[in-house]
OpenMM code with the backbone's topology and positions (N, CA, C; nanometers):
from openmm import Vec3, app, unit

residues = "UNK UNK UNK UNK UNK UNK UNK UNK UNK UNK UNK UNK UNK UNK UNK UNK UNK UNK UNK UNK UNK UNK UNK UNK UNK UNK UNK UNK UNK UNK UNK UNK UNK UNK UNK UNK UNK UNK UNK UNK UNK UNK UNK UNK UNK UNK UNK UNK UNK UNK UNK UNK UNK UNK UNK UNK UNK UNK UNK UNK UNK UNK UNK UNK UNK UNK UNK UNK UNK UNK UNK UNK UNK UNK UNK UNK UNK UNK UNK UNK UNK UNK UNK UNK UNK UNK UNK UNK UNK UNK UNK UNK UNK UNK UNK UNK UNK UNK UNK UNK UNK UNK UNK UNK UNK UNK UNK UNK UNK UNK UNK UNK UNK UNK UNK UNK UNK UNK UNK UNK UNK UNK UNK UNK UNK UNK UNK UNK UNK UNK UNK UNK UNK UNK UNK UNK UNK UNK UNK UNK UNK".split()
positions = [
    Vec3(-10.1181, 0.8828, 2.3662),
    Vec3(-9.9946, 0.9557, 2.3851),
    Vec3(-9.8795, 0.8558, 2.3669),
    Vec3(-9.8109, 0.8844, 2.2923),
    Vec3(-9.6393, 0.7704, 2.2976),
    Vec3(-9.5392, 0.9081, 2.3289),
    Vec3(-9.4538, 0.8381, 2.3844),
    Vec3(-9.2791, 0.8920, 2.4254),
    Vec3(-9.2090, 0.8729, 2.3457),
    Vec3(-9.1566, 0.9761, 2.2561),
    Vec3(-9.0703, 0.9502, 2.1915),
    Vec3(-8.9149, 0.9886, 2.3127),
    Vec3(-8.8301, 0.9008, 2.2683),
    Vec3(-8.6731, 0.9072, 2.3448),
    Vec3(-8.5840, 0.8773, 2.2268),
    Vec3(-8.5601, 0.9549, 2.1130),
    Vec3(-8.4598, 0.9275, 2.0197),
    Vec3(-8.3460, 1.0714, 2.0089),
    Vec3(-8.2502, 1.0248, 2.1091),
    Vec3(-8.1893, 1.1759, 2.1333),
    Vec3(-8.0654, 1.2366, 2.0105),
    Vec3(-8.0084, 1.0981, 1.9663),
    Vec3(-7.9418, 1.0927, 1.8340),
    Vec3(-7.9844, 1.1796, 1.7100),
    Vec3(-8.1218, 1.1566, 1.7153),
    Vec3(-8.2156, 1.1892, 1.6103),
    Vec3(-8.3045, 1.3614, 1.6368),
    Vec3(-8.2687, 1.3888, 1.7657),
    Vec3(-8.2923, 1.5127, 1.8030),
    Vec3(-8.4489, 1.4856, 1.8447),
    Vec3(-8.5450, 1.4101, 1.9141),
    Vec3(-8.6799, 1.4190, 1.9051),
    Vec3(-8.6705, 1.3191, 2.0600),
    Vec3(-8.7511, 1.4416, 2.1355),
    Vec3(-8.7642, 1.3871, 2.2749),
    Vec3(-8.8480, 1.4287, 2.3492),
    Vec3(-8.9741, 1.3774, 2.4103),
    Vec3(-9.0762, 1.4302, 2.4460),
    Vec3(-9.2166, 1.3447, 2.4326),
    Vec3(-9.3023, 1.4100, 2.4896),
    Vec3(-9.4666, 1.3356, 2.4402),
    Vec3(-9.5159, 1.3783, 2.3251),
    Vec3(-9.5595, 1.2516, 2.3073),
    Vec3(-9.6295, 1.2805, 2.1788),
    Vec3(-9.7849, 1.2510, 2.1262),
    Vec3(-9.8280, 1.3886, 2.1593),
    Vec3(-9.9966, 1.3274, 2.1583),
    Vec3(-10.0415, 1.3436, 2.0682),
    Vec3(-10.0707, 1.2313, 1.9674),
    Vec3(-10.0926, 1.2019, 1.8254),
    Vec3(-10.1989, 1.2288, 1.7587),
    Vec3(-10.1895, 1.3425, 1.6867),
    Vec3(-10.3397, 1.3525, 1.5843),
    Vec3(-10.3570, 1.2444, 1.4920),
    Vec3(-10.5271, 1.2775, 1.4638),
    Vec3(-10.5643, 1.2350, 1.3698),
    Vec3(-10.4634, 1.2463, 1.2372),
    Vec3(-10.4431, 1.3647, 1.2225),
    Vec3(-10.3168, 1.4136, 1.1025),
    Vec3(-10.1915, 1.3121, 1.0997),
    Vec3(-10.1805, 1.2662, 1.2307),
    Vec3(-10.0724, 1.1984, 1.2177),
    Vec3(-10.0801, 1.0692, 1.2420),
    Vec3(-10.1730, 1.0725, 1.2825),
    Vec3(-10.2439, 0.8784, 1.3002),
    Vec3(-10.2250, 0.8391, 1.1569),
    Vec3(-10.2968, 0.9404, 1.0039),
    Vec3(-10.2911, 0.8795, 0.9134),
    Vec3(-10.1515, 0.8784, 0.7949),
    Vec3(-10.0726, 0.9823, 0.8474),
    Vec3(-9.9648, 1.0180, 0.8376),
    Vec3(-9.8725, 0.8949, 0.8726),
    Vec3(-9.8882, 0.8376, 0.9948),
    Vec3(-9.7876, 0.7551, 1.0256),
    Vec3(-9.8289, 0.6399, 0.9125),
    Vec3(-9.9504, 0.5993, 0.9663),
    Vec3(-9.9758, 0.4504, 0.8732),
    Vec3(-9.9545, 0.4584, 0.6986),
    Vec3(-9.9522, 0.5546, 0.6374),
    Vec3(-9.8845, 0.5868, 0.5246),
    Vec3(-9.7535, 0.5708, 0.4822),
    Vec3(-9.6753, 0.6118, 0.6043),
    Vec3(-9.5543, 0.6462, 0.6021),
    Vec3(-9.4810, 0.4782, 0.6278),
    Vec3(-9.5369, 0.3905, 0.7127),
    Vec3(-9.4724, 0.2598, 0.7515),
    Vec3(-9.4420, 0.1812, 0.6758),
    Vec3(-9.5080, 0.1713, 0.5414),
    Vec3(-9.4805, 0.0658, 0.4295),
    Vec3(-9.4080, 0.1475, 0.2902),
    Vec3(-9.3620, 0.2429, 0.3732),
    Vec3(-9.2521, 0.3229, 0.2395),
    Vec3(-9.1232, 0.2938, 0.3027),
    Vec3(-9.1418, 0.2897, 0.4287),
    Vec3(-8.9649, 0.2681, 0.4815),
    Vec3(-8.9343, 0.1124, 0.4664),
    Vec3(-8.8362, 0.1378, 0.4516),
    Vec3(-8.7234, -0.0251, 0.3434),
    Vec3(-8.7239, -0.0640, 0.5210),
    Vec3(-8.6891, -0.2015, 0.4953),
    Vec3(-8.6911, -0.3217, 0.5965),
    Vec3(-8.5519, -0.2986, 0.7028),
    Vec3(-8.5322, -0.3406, 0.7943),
    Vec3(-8.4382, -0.3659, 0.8473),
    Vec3(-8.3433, -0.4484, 0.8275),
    Vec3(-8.2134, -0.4082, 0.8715),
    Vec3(-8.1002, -0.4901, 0.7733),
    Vec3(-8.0796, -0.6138, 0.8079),
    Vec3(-8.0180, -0.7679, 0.7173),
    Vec3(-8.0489, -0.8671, 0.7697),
    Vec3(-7.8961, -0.8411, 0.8788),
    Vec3(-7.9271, -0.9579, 0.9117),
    Vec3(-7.8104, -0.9731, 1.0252),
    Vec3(-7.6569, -0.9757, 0.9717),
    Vec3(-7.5823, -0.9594, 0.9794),
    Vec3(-7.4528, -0.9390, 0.9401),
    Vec3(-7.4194, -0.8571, 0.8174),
    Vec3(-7.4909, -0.7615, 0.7885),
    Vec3(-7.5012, -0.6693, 0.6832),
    Vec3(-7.3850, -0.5574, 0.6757),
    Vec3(-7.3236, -0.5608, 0.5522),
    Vec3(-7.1823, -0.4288, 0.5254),
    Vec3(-7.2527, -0.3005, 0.6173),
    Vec3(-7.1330, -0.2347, 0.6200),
    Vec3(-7.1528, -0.0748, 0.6494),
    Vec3(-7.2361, -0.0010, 0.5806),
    Vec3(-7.1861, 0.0049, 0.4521),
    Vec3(-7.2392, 0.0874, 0.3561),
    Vec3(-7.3962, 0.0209, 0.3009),
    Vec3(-7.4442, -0.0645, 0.3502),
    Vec3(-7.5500, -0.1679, 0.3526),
    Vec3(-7.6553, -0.1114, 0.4530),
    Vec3(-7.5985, -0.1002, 0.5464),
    Vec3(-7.6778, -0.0636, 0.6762),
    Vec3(-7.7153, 0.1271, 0.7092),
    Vec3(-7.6113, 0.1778, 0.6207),
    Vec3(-7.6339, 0.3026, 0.6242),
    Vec3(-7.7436, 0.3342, 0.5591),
    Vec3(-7.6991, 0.2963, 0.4032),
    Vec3(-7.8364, 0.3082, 0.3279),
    Vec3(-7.9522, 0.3133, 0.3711),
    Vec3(-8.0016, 0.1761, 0.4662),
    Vec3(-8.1432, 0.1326, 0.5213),
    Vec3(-8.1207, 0.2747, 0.6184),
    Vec3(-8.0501, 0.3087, 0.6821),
    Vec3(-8.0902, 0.4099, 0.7650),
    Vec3(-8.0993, 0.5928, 0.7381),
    Vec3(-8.0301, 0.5911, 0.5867),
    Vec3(-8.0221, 0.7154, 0.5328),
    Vec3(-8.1770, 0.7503, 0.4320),
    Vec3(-8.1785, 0.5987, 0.3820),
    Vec3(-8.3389, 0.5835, 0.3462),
    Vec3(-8.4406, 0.5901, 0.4301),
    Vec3(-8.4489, 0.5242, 0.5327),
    Vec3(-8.5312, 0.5463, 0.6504),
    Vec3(-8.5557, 0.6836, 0.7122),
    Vec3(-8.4813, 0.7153, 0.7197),
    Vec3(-8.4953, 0.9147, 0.7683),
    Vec3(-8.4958, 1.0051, 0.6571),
    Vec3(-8.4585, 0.9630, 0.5651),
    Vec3(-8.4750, 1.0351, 0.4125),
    Vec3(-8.6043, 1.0786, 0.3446),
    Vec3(-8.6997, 0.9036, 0.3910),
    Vec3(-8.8382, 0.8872, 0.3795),
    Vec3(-8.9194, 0.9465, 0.4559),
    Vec3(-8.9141, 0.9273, 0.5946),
    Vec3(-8.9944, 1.0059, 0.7127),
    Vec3(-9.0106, 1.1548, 0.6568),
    Vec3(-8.8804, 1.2064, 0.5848),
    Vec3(-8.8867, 1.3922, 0.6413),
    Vec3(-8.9549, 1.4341, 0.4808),
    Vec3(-8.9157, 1.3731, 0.3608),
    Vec3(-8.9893, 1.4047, 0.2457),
    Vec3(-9.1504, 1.3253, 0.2782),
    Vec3(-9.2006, 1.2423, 0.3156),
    Vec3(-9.3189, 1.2247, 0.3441),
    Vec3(-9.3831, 1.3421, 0.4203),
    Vec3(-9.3380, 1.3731, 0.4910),
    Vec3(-9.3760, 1.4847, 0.6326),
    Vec3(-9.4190, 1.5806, 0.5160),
    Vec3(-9.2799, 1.5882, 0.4574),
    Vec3(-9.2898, 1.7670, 0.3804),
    Vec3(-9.3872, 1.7384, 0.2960),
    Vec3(-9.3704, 1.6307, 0.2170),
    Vec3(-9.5015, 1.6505, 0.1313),
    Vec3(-9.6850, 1.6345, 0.1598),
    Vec3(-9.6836, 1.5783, 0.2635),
    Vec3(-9.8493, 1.5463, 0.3331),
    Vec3(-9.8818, 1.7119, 0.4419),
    Vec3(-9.7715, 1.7795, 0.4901),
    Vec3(-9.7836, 1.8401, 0.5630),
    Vec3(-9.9076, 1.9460, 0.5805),
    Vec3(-10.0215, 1.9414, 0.4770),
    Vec3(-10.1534, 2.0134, 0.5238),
    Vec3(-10.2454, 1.8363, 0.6031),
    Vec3(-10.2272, 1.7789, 0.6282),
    Vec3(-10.2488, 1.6951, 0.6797),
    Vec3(-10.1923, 1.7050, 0.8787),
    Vec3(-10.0813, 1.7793, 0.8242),
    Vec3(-10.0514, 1.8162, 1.0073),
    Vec3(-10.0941, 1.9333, 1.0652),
    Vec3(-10.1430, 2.0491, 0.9904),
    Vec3(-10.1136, 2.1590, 1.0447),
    Vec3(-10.3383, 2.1951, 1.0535),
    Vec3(-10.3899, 2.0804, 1.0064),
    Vec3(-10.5376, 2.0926, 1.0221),
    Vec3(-10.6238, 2.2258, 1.0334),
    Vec3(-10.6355, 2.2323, 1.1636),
    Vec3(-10.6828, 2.4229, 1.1243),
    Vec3(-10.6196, 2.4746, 1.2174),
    Vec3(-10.4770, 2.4890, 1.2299),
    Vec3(-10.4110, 2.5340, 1.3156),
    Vec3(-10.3304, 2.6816, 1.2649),
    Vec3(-10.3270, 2.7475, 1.3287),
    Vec3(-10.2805, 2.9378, 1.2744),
    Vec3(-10.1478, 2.8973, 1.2811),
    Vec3(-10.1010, 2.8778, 1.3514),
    Vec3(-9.9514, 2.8489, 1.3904),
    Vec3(-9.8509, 2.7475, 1.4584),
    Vec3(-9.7340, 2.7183, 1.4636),
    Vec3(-9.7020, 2.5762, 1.5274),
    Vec3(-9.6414, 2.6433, 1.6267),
    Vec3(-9.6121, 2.6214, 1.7360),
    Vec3(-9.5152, 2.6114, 1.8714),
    Vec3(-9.5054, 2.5148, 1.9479),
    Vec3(-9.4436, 2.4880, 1.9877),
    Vec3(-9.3712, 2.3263, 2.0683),
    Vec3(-9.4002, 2.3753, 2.2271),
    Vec3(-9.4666, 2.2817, 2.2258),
    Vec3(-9.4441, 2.2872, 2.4523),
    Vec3(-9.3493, 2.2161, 2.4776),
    Vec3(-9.2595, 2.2591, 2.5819),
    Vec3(-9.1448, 2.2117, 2.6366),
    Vec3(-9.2350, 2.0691, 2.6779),
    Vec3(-9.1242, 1.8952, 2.6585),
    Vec3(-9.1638, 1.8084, 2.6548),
    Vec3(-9.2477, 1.7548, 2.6084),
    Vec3(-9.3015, 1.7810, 2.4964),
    Vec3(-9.4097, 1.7517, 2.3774),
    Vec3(-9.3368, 1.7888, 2.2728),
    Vec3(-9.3607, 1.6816, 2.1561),
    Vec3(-9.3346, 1.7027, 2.0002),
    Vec3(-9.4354, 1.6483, 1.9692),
    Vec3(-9.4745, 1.6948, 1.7941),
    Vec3(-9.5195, 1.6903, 1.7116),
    Vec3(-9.4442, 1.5913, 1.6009),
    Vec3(-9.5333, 1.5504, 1.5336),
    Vec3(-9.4914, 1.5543, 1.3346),
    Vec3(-9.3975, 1.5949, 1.3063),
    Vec3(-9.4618, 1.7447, 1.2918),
    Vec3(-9.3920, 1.8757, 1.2147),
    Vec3(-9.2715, 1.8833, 1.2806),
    Vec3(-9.2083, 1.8727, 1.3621),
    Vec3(-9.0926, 1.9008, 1.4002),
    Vec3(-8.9896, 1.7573, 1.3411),
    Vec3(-9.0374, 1.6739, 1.3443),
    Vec3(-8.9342, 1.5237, 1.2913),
    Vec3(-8.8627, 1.6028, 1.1827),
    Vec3(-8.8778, 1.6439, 1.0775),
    Vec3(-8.8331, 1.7118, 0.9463),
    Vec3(-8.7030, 1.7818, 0.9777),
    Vec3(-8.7338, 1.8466, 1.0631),
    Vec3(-8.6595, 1.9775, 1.0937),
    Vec3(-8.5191, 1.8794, 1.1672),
    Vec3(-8.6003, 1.8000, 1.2515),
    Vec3(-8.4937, 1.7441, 1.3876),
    Vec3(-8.3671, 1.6414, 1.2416),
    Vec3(-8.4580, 1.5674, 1.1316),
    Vec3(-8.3573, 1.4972, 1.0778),
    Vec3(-8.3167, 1.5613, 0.9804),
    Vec3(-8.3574, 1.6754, 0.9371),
    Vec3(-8.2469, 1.8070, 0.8824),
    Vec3(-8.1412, 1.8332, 0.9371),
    Vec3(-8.1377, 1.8640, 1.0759),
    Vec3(-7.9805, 1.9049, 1.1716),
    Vec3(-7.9371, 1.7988, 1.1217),
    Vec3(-8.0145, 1.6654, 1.1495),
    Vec3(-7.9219, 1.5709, 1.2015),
    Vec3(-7.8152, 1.5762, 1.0686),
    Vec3(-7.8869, 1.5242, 0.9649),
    Vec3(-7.8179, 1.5175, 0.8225),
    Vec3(-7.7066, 1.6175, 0.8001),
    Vec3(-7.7651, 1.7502, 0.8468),
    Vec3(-7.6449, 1.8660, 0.7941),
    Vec3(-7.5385, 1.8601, 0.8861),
    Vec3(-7.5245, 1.7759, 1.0046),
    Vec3(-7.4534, 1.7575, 1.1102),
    Vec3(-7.3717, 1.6087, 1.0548),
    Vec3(-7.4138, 1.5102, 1.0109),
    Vec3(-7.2888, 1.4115, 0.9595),
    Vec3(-7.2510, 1.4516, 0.8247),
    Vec3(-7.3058, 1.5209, 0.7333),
    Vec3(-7.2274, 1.5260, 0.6243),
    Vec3(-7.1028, 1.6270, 0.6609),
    Vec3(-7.1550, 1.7122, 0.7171),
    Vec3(-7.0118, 1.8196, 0.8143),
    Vec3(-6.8871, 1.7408, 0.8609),
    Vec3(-6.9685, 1.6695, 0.9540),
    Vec3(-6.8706, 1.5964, 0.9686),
    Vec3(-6.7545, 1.4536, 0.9180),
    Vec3(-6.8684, 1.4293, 0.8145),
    Vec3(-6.8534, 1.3444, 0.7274),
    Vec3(-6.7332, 1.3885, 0.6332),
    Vec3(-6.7556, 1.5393, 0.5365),
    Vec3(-6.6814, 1.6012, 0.4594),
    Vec3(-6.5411, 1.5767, 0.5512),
    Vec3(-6.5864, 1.6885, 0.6629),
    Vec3(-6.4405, 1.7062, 0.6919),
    Vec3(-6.3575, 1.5992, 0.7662),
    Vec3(-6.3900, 1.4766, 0.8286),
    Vec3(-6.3059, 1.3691, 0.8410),
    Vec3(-6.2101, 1.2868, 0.7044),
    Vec3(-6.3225, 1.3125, 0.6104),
    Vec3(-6.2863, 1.2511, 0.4668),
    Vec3(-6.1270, 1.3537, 0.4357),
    Vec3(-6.1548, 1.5207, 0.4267),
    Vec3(-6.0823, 1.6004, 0.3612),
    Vec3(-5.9399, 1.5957, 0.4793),
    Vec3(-5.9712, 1.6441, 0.6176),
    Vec3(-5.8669, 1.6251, 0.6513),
    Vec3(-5.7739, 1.5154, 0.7406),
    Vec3(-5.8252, 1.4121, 0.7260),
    Vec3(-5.7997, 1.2629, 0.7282),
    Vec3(-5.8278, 1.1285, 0.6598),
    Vec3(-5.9006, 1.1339, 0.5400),
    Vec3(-5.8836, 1.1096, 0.4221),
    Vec3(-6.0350, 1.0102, 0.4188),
    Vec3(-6.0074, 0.9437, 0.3229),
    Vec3(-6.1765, 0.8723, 0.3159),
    Vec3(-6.1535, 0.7753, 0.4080),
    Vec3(-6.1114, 0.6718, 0.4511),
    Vec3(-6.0972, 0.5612, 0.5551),
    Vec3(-6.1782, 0.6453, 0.7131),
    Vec3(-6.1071, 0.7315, 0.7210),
    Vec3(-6.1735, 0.8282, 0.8621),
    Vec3(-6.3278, 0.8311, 0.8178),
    Vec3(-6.3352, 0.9323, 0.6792),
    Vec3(-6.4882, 0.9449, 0.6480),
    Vec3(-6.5753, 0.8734, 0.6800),
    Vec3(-6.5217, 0.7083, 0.6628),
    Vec3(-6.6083, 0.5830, 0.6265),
    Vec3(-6.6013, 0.5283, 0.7634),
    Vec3(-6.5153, 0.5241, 0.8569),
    Vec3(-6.5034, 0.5340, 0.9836),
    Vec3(-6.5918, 0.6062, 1.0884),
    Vec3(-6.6326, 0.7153, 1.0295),
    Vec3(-6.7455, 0.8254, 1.0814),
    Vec3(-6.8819, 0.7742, 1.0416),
    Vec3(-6.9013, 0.7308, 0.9098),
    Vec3(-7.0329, 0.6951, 0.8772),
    Vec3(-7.0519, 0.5340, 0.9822),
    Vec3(-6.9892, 0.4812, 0.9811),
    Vec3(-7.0111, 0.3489, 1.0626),
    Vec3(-7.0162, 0.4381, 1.2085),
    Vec3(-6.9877, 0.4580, 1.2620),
    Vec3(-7.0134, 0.5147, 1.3763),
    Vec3(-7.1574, 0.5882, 1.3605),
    Vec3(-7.1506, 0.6537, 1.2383),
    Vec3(-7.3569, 0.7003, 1.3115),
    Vec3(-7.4216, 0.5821, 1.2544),
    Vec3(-7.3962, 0.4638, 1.1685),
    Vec3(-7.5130, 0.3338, 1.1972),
    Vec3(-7.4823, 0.2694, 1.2988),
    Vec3(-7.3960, 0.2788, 1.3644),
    Vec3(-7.4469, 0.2400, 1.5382),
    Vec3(-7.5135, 0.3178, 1.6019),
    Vec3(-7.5219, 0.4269, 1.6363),
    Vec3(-7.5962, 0.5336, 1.6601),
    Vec3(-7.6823, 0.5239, 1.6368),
    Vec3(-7.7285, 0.5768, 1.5148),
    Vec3(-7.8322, 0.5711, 1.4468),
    Vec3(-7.9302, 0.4437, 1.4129),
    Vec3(-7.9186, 0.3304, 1.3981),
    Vec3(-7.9934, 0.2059, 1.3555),
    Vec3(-8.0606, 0.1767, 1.4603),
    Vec3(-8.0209, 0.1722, 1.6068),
    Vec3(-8.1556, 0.1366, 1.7044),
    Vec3(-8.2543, 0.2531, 1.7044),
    Vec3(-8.1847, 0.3461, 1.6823),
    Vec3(-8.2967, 0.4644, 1.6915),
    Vec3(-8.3891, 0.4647, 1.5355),
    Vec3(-8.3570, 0.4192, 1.4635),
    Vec3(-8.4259, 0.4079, 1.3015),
    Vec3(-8.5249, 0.3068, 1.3467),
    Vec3(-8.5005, 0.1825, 1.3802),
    Vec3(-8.6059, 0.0910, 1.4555),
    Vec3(-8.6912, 0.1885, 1.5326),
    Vec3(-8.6432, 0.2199, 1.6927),
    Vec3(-8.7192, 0.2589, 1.7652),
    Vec3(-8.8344, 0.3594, 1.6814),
    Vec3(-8.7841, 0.4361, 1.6098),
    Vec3(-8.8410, 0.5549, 1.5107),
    Vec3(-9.0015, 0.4493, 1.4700),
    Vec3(-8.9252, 0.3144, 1.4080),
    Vec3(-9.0548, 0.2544, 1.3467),
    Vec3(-9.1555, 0.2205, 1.3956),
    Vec3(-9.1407, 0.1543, 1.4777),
    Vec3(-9.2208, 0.1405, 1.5921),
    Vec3(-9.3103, 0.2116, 1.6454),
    Vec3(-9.2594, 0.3495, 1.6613),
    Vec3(-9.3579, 0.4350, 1.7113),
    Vec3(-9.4186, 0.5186, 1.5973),
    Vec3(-9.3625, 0.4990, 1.5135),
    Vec3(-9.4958, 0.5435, 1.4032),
    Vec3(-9.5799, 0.3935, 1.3480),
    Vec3(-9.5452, 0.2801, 1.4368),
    Vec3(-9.5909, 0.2107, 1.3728),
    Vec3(-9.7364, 0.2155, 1.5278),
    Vec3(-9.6731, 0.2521, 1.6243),
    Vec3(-9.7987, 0.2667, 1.7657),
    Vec3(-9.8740, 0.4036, 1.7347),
    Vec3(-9.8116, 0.4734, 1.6673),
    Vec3(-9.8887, 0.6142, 1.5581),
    Vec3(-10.0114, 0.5782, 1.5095),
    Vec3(-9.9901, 0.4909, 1.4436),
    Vec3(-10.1083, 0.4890, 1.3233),
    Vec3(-10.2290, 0.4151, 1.3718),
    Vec3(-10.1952, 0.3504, 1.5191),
    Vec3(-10.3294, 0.2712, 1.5767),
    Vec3(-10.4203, 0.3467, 1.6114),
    Vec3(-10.5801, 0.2992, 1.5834),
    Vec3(-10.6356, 0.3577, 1.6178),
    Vec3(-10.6604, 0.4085, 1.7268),
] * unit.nanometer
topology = app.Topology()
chain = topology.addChain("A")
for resn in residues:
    res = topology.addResidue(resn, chain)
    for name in ("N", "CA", "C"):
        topology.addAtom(name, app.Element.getBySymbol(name[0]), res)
């Protein structure tokens, strides 16, 4: 069982790891790009983290008979996640900064925009780590 606590990222709860996703994770760990070196631009650090969650949710989508095994249907128990739900959780997330992204840019111009994106790689970058990690305690046997 691992805990996921990534509340940024929308995914909070236990997580009692299938087989599906034991091999799922260890697949998934050597597609995500490295962590940024130390004193790395904005637009440097976003990348690693727009790639990093970019990778997780198209991996998911594409392996996904690998999660759903012989299962009829998915439903979530309150304080338990799954796999299958990461996709979904870094869908909001995404459709939630470009929203906000657009409209800081349109009605306070690009400096705000770019102002907003640095604000979710603080946000966002310990939780892109933490993310790794636990798909990297995923994939153990």
């Amino acid at each position: 069982m691992v805990y996921v606590n990534l509340p940024e990222i929308g995914l909070e709860g236990e997580w009692p790891v299938s087989d599906g996703e034991r091999t799922l994770a260890a697949r998934l760990l050597p597609l995500l790009p490295a962590a940024p070196a130390p004193g790395s631009d904005g637009p440097t650090r976003w990348d690693i983290v727009d790639t990093s969650l970019r990778t997780v949710l198209e991996v998911i989508r594409d392996n996904g008979d690998l999660l759903f095994g012989d299962r009829t249907s998915v439903t979530s128990e309150r304080g338990r996640i799954s796999m299958i739900e990461m996709p979904f959780a870094i869908g909001r997330l995404f459709q939630e900064i470009d929203t906000h992204h657009r409209l800081a840019s349109s009605v306070q111009g690009t400096a705000a925009g770019n102002a907003y994106l640095d604000s979710c790689v603080e946000r966002l970058e310990p939780e892109v780590a933490e993310l790794r990690r636990l798909l990297g305690e995923a994939a153990k046997p």
